[in-house]
C-alpha positions as CSV (number, residue, x, y, z in Angstrom):
1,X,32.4,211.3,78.0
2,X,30.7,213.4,75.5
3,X,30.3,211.0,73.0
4,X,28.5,208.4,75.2
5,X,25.8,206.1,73.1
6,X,22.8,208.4,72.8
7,X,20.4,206.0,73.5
8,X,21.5,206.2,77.2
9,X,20.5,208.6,79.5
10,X,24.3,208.8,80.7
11,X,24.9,210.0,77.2
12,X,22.1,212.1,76.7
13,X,23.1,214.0,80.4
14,X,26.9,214.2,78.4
15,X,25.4,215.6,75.4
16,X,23.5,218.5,77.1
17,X,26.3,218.8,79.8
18,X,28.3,219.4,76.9
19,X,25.6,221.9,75.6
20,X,25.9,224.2,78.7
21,X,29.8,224.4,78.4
22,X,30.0,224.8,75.0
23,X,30.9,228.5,75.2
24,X,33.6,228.6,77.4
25,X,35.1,224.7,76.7
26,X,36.7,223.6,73.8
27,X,36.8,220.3,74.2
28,X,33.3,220.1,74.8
29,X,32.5,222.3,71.6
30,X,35.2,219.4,69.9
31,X,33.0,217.1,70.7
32,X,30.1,218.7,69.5
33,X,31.4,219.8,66.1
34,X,32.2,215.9,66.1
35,X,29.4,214.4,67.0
36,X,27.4,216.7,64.8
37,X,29.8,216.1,61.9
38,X,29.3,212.0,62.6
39,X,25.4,212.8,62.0
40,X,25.8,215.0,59.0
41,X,28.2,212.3,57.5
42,X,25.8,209.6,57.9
43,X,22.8,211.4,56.9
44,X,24.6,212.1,53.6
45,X,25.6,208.6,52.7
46,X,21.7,207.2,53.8
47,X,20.8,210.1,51.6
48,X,22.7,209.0,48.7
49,X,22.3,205.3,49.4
50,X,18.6,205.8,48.8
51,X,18.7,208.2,45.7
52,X,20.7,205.5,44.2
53,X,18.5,203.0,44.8
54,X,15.8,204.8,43.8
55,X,17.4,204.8,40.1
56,X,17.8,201.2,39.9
57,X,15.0,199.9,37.2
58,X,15.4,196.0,37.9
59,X,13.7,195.2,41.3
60,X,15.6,192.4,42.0
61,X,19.0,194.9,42.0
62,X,17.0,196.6,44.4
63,X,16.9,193.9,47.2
64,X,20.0,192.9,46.4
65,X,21.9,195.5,47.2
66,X,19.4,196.1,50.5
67,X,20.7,192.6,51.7
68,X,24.2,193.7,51.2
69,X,24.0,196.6,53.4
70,X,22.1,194.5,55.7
71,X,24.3,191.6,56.4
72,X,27.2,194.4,56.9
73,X,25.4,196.0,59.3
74,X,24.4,192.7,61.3
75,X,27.9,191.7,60.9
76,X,29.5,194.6,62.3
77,X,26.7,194.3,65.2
78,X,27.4,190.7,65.6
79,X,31.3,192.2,65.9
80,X,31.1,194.7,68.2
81,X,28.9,192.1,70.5
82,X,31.7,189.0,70.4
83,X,34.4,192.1,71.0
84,X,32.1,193.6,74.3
85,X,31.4,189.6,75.4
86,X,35.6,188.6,75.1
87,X,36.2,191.8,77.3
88,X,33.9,191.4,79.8
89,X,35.0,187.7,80.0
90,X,38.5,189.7,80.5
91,X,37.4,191.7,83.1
92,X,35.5,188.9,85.1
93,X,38.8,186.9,85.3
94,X,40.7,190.2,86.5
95,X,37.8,190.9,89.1
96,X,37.8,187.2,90.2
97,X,41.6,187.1,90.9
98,X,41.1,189.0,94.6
99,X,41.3,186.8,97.2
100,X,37.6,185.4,98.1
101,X,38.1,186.1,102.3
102,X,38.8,189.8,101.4
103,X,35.7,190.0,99.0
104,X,33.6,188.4,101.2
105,X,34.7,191.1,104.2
106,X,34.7,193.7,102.1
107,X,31.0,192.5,100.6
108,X,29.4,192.4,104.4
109,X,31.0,195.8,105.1
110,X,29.3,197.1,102.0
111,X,25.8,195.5,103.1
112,X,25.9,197.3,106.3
113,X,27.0,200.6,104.6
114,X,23.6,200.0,101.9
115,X,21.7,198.9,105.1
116,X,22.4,202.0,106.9
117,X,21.7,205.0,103.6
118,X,18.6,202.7,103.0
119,X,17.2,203.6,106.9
120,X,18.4,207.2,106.1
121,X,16.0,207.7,103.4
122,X,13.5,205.8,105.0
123,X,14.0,208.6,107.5
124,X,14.0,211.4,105.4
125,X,10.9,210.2,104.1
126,X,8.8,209.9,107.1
127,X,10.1,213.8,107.8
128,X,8.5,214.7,105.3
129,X,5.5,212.7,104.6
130,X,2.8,211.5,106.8
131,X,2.1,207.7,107.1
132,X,-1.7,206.9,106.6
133,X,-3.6,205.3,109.3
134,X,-3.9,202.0,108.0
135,X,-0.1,201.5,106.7
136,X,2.8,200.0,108.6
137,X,6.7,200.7,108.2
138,X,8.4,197.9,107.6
139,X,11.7,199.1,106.3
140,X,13.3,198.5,110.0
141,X,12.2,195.0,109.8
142,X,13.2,193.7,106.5
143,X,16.7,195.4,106.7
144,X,17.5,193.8,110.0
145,X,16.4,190.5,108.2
146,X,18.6,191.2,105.4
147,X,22.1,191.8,107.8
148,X,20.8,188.9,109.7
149,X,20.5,186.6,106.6
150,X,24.2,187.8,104.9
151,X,26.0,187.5,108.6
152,X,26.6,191.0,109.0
153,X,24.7,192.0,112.0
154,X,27.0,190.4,114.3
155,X,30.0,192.0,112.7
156,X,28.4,195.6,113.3
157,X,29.6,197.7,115.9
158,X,27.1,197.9,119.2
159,X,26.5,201.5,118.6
160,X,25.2,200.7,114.7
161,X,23.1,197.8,115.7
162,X,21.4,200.4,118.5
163,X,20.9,203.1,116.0
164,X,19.1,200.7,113.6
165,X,16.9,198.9,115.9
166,X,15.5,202.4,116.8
167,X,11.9,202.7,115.8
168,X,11.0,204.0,112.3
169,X,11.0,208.0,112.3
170,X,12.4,208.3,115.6
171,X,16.2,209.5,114.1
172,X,17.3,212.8,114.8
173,X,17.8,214.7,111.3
174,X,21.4,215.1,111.9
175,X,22.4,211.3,112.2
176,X,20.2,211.0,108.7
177,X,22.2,213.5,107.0
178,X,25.6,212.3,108.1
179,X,24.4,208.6,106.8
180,X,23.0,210.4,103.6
181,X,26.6,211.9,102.7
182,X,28.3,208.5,102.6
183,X,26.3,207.8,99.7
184,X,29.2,208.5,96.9
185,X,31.2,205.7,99.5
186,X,28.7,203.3,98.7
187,X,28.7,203.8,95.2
188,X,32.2,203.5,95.3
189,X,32.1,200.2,96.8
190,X,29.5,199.0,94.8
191,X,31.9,199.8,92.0
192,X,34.7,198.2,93.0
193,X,33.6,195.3,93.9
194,X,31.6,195.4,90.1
195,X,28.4,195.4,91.5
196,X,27.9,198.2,89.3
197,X,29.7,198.4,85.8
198,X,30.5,202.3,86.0
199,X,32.0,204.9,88.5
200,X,30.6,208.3,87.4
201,X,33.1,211.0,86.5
202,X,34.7,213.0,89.4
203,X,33.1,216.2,87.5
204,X,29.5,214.8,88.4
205,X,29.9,214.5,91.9
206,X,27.5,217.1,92.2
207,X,24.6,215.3,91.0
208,X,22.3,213.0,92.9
209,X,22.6,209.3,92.6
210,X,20.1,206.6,92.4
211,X,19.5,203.7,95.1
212,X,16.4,202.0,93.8
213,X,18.1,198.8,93.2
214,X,20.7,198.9,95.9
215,X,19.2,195.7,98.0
216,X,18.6,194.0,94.8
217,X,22.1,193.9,93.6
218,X,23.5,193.0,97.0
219,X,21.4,189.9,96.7
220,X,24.0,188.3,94.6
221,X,27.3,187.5,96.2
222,X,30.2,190.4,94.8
223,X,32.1,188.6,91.9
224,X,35.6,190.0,93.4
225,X,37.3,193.1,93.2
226,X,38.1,195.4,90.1
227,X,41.9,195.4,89.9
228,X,44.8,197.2,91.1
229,X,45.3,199.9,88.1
230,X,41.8,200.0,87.8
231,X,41.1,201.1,91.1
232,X,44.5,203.2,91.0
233,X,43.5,205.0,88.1
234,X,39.7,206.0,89.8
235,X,41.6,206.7,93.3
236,X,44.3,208.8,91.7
237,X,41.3,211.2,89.3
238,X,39.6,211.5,92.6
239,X,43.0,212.6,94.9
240,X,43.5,215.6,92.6
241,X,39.8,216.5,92.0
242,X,39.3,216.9,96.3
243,X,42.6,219.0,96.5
244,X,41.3,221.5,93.8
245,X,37.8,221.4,96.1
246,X,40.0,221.5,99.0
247,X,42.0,224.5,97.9
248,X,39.2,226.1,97.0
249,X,37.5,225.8,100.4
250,X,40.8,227.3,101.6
251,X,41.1,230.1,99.7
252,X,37.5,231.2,100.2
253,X,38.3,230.5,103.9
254,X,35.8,228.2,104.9
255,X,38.5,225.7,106.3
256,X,41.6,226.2,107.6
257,X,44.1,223.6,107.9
258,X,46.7,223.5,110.4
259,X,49.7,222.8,108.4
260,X,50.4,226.6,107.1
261,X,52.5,225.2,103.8
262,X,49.2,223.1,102.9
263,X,47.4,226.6,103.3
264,X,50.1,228.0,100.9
265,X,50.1,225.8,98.2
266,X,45.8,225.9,98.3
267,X,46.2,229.3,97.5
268,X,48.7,229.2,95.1
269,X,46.6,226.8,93.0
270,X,43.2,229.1,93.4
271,X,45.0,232.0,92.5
272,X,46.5,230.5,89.2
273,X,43.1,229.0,88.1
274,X,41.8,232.3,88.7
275,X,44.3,234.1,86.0
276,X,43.7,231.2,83.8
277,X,40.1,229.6,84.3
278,X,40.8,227.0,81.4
279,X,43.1,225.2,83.7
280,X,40.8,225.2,86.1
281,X,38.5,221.8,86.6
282,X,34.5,221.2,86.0
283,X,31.7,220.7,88.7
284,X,29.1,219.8,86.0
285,X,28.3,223.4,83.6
286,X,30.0,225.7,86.6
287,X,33.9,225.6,86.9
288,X,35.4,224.6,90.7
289,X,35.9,228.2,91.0
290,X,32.5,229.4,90.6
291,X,30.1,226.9,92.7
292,X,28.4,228.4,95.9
293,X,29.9,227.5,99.3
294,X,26.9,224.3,99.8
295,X,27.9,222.7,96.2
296,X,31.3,223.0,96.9
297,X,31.4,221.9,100.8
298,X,29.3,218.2,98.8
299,X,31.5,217.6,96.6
300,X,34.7,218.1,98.6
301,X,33.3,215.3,101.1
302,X,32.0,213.1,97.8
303,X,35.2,213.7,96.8
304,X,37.4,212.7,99.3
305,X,35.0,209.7,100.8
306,X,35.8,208.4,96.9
307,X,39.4,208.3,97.2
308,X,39.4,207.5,100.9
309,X,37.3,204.3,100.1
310,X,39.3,203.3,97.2
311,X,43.3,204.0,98.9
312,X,41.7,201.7,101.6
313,X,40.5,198.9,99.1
314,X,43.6,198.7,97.4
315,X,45.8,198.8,100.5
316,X,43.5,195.4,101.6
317,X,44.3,194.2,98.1
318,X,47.9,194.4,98.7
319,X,48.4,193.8,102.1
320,X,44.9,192.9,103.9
321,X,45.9,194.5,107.4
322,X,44.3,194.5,110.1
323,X,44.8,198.4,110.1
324,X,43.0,198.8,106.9
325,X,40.0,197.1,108.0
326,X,39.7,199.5,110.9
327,X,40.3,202.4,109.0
328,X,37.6,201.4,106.2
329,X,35.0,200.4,109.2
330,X,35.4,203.6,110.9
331,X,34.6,205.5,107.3
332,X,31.5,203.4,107.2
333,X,29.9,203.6,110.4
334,X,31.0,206.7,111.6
335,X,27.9,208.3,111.2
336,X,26.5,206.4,113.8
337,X,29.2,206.5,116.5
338,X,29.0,208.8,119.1
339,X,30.0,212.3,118.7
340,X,32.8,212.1,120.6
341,X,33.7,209.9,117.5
342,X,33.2,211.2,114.7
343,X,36.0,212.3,112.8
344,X,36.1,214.6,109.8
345,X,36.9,213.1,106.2
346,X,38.8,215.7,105.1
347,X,40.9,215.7,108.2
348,X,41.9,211.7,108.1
349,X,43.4,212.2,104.3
């Protein structure tokens, strides 16, 4: 959303997203001519608000007029605030309405998901750092602690719980990486369970996220889960954004699917984006067509972990089977099963 508050470092990121697509995007030079417009409009009318002020002889006109235009702004403040605190009230009754046994499965599953990326980058850092002499790792420790203390170590498979009582720095890089690409799943879940208030667009998939606060939020217990057409709508932007990074992966033929009439239709859709590249969709300032082979091979499995994690929240919304908690555990700790195991993403939707 280009027109994002500008105070916000979302909106900022929009603004100069919008900046580097400019040239060959009109709706993000729309945008622009609007939001430039806004700020040309309102730099006129303070302009002429103080030139007429200025040409007022009698003081007390003066701050008269200055308190007028100050109690309309505080009341359009005080506004938009009871207007954002009535919807949020709205939303916390929808998010409340899931049934508490589901949240609270749902909530343990996400803490050993959170338990397991937090370990990962733990990893990743020892890789590449050197711990002084003096200093002792205690990220093992306190995460164990943490499972222990929300009653989810007992609910984790054997194979998990052996992989993360393994000594700090003693993971094998490839076990790190696979943990490290279920990150967009865990923001997804953090999401929908409103942990965190928004889901990034499915054209930013690209971009790194941000897990500084990830065991402070868990702290609380989830408030529910986001709603059915809530969920639908995220799980439905992110079903067509992996088949256009699917179909691209096809045409450039680093996958091939089995089904030959999948492989058909993948090319079709390249091939028409390709005579008309304004149809085809965004991975930040490049279009799908034009990422490298690594950028492309993320955001397919960002992708397609999103609307795996989501079809599977909302099936436990509306039917809570026992199927759908198997599914959804396996997409969580499959990075730490063995390799006779694992099972591709892409291949399971």
């Amino acid at each position: 959303m280009y027109l994002a508050p500008l105070f916000s470092s979302h909106g900022r990121r929009s603004i100069f997203l919008a900046l580097q697509r400019a040239p060959r995007d009109r709706k993000a030079r729309r945008s622009l001519l609007l939001l430039l417009g806004s700020a040309v409009y309102f730099a006129a009318v303070a302009g002429w608000f103080l030139h007429e002020i200025r040409n007022f002889h009698d003081q007390s006109i003066v701050w008269l007029v200055v308190g007028v235009v100050v109690s309309m702004i505080a009341l359009a403040v005080a506004g938009q605030w009871q207007w954002q605190r009535l919807e949020d009230n709205r939303r916390a009754k929808d998010v409340a309405a899931a049934p508490r046994v589901i949240v609270d499965k749902l909530e343990r599953l996400t803490q050993a998901l959170a338990a397991m990326i937090e370990r990962s980058l733990g990893e990743e850092w020892l890789l590449r750092n050197t711990l002084p002499e003096d200093h002792e790792v205690v990220m093992r420790r306190i995460s164990l602690e943490r499972l222990r203390a929300h009653s989810v170590w007992d609910e984790m498979p054997s194979e998990a719980r052996t992989w993360l009582m393994h000594p700090n720095g003693s993971w094998p890089r490839s076990k790190t990486v696979m943990c490290l690409q279920r990150a967009e799943l865990l923001h997804t879940l953090l999401w929908a369970m409103a942990y965190s208030s928004n889901l990034r667009e499915v054209e930013r998939l690209h971009e790194p996220l941000s897990f500084k606060q990830i065991s402070r939020k868990l702290e609380k217990p989830a408030l529910g889960i986001r709603p059915l057409w809530a969920l639908r709508e995220a799980c439905d932007a992110a079903e067509v954004y992996f088949w256009r990074c699917n179909s691209e992966q096809i045409y450039r033929r680093h996958v091939l699917p089995d089904n030959h009439e999948i492989q058909a239709d993948a090319i079709l859709w390249a091939e028409a984006v390709r005579e008309e590249p304004k149809k085809d969709m965004w991975a930040g300032k490049h279009r799908i067509a034009e990422v490298d082979r690594a950028k492309l091979a993320m955001i397919t499995l960002a992708a397609g972990l999103r609307y795996q994690g989501l079809s599977l929240v909302m099936s436990l919304q509306e039917k809570g089977t026992e199927k759908a908690w198997r599914e959804l555990s396996t997409l969580i700790y499959d990075p730490l099963m063995p390799d006779s195991a694992a099972e591709s993403v892409v291949d399971t939707i």
